[in-house]
N, C-alpha and C positions, 0 to 999 in steps of 0.2 A: 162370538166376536163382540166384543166391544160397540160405542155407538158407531164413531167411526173411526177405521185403522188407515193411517197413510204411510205410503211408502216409494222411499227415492231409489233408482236405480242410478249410478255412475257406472260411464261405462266409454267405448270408443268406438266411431263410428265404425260399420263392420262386426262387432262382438253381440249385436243384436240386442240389446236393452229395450229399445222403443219395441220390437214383436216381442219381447216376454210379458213386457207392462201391460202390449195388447191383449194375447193368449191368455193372462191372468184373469183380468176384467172379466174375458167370453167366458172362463171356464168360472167366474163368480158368478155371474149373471145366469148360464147355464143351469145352476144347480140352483137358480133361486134366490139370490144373493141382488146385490148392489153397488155397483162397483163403476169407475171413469178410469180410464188411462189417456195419459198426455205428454207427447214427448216437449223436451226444449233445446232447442238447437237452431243455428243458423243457415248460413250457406258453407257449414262444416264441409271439409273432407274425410275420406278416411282415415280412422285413425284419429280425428279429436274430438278431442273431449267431448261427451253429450249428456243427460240426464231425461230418464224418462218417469213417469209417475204413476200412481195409485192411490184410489181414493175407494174402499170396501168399505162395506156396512153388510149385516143383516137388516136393516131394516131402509126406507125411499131416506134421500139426504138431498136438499138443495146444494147448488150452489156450483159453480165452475172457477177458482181461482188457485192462484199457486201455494205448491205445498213449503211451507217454514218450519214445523215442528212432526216430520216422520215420528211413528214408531220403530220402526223399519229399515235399514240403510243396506242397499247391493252395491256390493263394488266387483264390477265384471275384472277390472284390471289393476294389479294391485300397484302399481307405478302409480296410479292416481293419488295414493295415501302420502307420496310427498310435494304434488303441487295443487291439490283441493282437501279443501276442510270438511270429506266428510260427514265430520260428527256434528257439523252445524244444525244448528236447531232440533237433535236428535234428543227426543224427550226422554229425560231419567229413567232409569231401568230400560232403555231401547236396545234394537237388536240388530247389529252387525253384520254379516254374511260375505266373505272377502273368499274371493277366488285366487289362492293361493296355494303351493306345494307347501313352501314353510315361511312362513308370515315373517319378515325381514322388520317392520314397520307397525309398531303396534298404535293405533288407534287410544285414543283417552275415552273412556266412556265411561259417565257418572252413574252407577248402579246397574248398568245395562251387561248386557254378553257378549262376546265375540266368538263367533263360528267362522270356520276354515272347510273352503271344499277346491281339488283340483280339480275345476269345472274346465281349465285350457286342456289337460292333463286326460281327460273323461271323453270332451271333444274330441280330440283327437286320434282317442284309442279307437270310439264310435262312431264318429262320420268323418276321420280322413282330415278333419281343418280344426285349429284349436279357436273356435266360435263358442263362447261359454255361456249364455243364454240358455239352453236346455236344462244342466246340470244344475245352470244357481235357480232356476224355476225348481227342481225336484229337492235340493237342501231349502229352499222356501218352505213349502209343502211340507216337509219334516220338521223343521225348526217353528214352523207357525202355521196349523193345518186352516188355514182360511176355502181352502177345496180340496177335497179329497183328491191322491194321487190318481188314479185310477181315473175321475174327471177331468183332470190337468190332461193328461196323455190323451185321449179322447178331444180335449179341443182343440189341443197342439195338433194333433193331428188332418181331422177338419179344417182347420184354420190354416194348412198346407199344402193340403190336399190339391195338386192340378196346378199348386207354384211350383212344388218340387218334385223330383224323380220319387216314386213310392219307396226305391231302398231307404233313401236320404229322410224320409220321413218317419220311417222303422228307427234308421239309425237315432233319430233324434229324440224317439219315444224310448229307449234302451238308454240315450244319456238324463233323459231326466230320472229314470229309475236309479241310475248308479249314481246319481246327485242326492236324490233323498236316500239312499243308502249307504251313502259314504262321507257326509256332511259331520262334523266333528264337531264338541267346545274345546276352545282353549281357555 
């Protein structure tokens, strides 16, 4: 890793961004790592707009302030790509991540990549609701291995454990695998 990696999650209340950003962090910090999550949102409902964050290191980093230049961009819903900008402050060569079947809306990104996973698409085959948070954690994890999958699944896990029914926990440790296994460039 780099000194320090940040990364925005867009996404809609409901589709779980703010518990991926969390689960990220424990399964950085986990293995040894260094890592903050921080969600940003109001007195949203469901369903608007939110953004949660990530601030990894291998190595200790001060500081608690909000993130302006991600390397890293999730978009849990891809309707967001025509009324949020995204690609704001996404540092040259950064990296994309859009939960999408077939990307309708493409993103400008100056020297960076765009990946495509149907994380609603994954959800839905695996726990019954298209809740895209598991799947874009596992195309994470492939696209940018900041924790090894195998650690991801394991904090996802823990970190659910005794909120949710044990299948729904399974189910969500199977969507992050078919995320980091089915994660594409366009």
């Amino acid at each position: 890793m780099e000194e320090v990696l940040e990364i925005v999650w867009h996404g809609r209340g409901g589709q779980g961004a703010v518990t991926a950003a969390r689960v990220l962090a424990e399964a950085v910090i986990a293995t040894g790592g260094y890592a903050q999550a921080f969600p940003e949102f109001g007195p949203e409902r469901r369903g608007a707009p939110v953004r949660a964050f990530n601030r990894i290191s291998s190595s200790p980093f001060r500081g608690y302030y909000g993130i302006t230049r991600p390397g890293i961009v999730l978009v849990l819903d891809e309707a967001l790509l025509e009324s949020v900008d995204v690609t704001e402050g996404l540092l040259p060569g950064g990296i994309i991540i859009i939960n999408t079947l077939s990307l309708r809306t493409q993103p400008k990104v100056e020297g960076g990549q765009i990946f495509v996973v149907n994380a609603s698409g994954i959800a839905k085959e695996c726990i019954g609701r298209p809740i895209p948070n598991a799947p874009m954690l596992g195309a994470l994890v492939k696209v940018r291995p900041v924790v090894d999958p195998q650690s991801l699944v394991e904090t996802f896990e823990y970190s659910l454990t005794g909120k949710m029914a044990s299948e729904v926990v399974k189910a969500n440790s199977r969507a992050i695998q078919r995320g980091y296994e089915e994660v594409a460039r366009i």
